[in-house]
N, C-alpha and C positions, 0 to 999 in steps of 0.2 A: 429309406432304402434305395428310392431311386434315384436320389444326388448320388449317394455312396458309388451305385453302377454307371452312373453317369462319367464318374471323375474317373473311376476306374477305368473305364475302356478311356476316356482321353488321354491319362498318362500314358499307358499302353501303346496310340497314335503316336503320342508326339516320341515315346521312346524309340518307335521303332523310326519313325524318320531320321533321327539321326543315327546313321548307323557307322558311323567312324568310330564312336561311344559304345553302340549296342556290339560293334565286331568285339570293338576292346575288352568288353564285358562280358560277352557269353563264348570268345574266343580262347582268350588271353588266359581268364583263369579257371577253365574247364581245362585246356591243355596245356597251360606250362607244368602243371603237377604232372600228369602220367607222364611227359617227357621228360622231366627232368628227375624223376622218382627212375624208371627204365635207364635212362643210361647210366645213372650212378648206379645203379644196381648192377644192373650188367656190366659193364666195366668191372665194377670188383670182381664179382663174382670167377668171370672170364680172367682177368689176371689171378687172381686166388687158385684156378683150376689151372691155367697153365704154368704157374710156379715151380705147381707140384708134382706134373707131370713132364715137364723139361728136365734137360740136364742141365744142373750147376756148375758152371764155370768157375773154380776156388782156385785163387794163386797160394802157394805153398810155398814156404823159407825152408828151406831144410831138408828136402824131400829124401836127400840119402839118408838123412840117421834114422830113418823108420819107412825102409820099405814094404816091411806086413803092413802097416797103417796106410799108406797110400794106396797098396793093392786095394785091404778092404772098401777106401772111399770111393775107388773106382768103379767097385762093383753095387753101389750105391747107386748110383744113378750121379756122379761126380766126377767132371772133367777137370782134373792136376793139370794147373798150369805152371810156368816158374812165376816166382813172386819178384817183389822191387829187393835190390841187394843185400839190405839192411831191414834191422827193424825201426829204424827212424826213418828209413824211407818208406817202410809200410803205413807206419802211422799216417806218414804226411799226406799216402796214397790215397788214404780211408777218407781222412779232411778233406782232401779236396774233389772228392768224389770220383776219383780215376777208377776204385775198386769198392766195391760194396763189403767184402768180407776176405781177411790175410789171414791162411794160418801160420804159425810161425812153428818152428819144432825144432830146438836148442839143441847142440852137438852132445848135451848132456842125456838126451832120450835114452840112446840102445843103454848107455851104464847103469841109468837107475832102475830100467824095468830089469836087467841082469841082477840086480841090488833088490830087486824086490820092493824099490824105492817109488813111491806115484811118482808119473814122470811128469813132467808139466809142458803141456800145451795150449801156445796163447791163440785166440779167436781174438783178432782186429775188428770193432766195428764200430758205427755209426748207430747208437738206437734211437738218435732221433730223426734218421730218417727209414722210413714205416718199407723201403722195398728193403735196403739193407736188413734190419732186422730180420724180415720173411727172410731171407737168404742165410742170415746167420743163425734164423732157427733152424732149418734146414743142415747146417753144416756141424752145429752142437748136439743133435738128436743123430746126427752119423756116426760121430767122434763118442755119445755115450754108449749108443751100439757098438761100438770097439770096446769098448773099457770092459762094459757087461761080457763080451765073448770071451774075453784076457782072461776075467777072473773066474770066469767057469772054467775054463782049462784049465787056468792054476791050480784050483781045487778038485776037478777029474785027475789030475798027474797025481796028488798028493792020497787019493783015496777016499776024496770026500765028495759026496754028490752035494753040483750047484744050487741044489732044492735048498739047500740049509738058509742060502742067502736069501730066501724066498718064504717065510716064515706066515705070511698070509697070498692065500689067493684071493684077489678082490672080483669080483662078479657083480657087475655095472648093471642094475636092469633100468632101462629106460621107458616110462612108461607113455612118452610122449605118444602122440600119433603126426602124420605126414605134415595135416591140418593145421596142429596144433604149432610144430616146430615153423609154420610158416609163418606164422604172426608174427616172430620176432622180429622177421624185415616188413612183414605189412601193417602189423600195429601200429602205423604211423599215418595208414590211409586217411581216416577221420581227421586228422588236420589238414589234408591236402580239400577234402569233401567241406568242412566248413569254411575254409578263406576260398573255394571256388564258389559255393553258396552267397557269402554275403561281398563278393566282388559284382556277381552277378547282379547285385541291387541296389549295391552303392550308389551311384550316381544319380538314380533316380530317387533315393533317399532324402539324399541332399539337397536335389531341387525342389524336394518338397517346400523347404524353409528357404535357404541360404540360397538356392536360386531362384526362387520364384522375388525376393527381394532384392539380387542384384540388379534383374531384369526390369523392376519399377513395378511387376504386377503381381506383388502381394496383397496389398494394399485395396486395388480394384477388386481383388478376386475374394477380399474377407469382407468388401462392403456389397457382394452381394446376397440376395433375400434369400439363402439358406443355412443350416446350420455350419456353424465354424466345422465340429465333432464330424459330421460327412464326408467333408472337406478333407479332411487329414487320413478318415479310415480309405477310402478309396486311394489315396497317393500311397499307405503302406501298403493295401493289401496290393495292389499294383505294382510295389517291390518287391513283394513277396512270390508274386507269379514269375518274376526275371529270377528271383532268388533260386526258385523251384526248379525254371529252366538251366539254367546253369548248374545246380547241381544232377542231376538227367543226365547234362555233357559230360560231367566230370565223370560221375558212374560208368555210363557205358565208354566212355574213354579207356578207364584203367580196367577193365572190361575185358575189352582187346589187347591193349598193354600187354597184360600177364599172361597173355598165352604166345607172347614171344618172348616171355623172361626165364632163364636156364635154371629155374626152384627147382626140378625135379631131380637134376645132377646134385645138387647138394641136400636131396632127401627129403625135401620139403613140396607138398601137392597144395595151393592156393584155393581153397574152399570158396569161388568166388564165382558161382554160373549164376545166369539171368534168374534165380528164387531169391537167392542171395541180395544180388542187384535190386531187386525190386523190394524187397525186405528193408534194406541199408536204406533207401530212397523214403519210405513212409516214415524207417525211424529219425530220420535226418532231417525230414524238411519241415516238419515241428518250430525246428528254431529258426526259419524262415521270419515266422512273425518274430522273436526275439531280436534278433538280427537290424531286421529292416525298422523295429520302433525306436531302438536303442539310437539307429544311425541317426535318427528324424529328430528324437530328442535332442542329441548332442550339436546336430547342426541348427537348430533352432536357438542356441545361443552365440553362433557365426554371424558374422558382418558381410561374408563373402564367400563365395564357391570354392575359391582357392584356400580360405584360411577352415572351409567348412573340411576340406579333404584331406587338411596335417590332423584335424583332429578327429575323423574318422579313421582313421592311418592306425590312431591307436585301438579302436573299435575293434579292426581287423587282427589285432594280438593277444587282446583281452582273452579270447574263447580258448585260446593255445595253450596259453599258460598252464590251466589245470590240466590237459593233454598230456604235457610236457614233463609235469610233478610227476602224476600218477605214473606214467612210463619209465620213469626213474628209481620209484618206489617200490613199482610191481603192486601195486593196491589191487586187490579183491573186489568186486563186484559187491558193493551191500545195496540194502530197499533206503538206506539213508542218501546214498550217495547217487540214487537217481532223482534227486529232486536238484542236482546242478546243471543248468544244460550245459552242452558240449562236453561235460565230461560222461555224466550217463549216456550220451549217443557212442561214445570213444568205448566205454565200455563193454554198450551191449553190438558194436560192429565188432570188434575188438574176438568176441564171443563167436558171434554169427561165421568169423574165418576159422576160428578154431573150430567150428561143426561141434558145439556145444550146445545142449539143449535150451531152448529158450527159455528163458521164466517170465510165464506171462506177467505179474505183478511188477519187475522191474517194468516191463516194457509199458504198463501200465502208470506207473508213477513217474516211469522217464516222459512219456508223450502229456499225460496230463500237467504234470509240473512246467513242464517247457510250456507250454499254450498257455499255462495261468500267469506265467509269468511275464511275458509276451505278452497276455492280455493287459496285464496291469502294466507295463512298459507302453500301450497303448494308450490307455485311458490316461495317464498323465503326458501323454503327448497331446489328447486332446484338452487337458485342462493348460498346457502353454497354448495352444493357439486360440485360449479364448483371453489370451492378455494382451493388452494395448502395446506393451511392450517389446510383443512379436513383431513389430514393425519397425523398429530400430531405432 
């Protein structure tokens, strides 16, 4: 045990001395997530709200054969502009992005609704670009509010109440809560929380093996008079403490983050104060040990630092993946499905923002299975560095 504490606090030393590595490490990827999670965030968001609280700017072909129809778009929250002359110069408009949305309205309007006839009005747009779209849903949910008022007067003038067209009342109950509806944009935290975790310990992972080899002094340091098995627990669990620290940053990062992100205008309250924090933190740092034996392993088959870090590159996507499924799939929280790390942690954080009761059993089979697994991801890192072969 005292080699173990020994190597541990020297990796520790030498990590923090270089600190160009340890900023990169405990800076880099603790705060690229919240920053870059917050402004995508907020940017949508703030555009999505002021979309829909602006006036739309709609150029119109036609605007004499249907002055009730313009009236109503105006009072829509819709600035009529005139449109391009033609409807092939509208088209061409849309293409080349002069106008995001053309209505056009054929000399044929006022004759067919006189006729009784649907009258046909064409919406110009681009749906493959994503503001257009917003704008021309905007401009088709005005135009079907027209049609809908038409045919209620039609049928009040005729003696028949609008109700007929209205054959069910549908009654939406939603039983979400504020919590709950917030997860849908932070259900994603726990990927940001594990690639800040095991960035955090990368590096000094790898010079467990792949650098202490480039350096020339693996070699001295396996021929000295202790156990090889020391040797290796003291450099993971060493990764495992930057692992720790780095995710701490990340935590309290997006922490602060979300209390400047506008969830509450779109109805959603972030179930995420310091109990939470601290919660998320013990369930998470479990795969610290995973994390840091898995990189130790992998770079143990490396010739060099550089060639150890493409293939810890993939380390750091491995854990995502099941993230990535289950968020796809909407998978259910089972006692099976917490014996996978990272995705049992994805789970039960996942829960913890929706302000869902904990089930201690999960939390109990997520944290135990991650450790055993870890463990055993250990002990065959220490049966590689009792091979002759660890030396290249």
């Amino acid at each position: 045990m005292k080699t173990i504490h020994t190597v541990f606090f020297k990796e520790i030393t030498e990590n923090f001395r270089d600190r160009r590595t340890l900023l990169t490490a405990l800076l880099m990827g603790p705060l690229f997530g919240p920053i870059l999670f917050a402004f995508v965030i907020n940017l949508s968001v703030k555009q999505s709200l002021s979309n829909e609280s602006e006036a739309l700017d709609l150029p119109v072909i036609g605007q004499e054969h249907a002055p009730n129809l313009i009236a109503f778009l105006q009072s829509s929250n819709i600035n009529i502009m005139d449109g391009p002359a033609t409807r092939a110069a509208a088209i061409e408009a849309v293409t080349n992005g002069e106008h995001d949305v053309i209505i056009v309205i054929p000399d044929t309007f006022a004759q067919d609704l006189a006729a009784l006839i649907p009258a046909t009005v064409e919406v110009i747009t681009d749906q493959a670009n994503t503001q257009a779209e917003r704008e021309s849903r905007r401009a088709r949910r005005a135009l079907q509010a027209y049609n809908q008022e038409l045919a209620a007067l039609r049928l009040t003038i005729r003696g028949v109440s609008p109700q007929v067209m209205r054959p069910l009342n549908i009654d939406e109950v939603d039983v979400s809560t504020p919590s709950g509806r917030s997860a849908i944009l932070l259900g994603m935290l726990s990927y940001f929380f594990i690639f800040a975790l095991l960035t955090g310990g990368m590096n000094l992972a790898i010079d467990a093996t792949a650098g202490e080899r480039e350096r020339g002094s693996l070699e001295p340091l396996l021929c000295l008079p202790v156990k090889r098995d020391h040797l290796i627990f003291g450099k993971i669990f060493a990764a495992c403490l930057f692992m720790a620290i780095s995710l701490s940053l990340s935590l309290t990062c997006f922490y602060f983050t979300l209390k400047f992100m506008p969830l509450v205008e779109l109805g959603m309250t972030p179930n995420f104060g310091p109990l939470v924090v601290l919660t998320a933190f013990l369930l998470l740092v479990p795969f610290a040990l995973v994390g840091a034996s898995l990189m130790t392993m992998v770079a143990s088959f490396t010739k060099s630092f550089k060639e150890a870090q493409t293939w810890v590159s993939v380390v750091l996507l491995a854990p995502t993946l099941p993230i990535l499924l289950v968020s796809i799939l909407m998978v259910r929280p089972t006692t099976a499905l917490m014996f996978i790390p990272s995705l049992s942690q994805h789970l039960l954080l996942v829960g913890l923002i929706r302000n869902e009761p904990v089930n201690i059993l999960h939390v109990v089979v997520s944290v135990g299975g991650t450790l055993l697994i870890g463990a055993l991801l250990t002990w065959i890192c220490a049966r590689l560095y009792r091979r002759e072969g660890l030396l290249g």
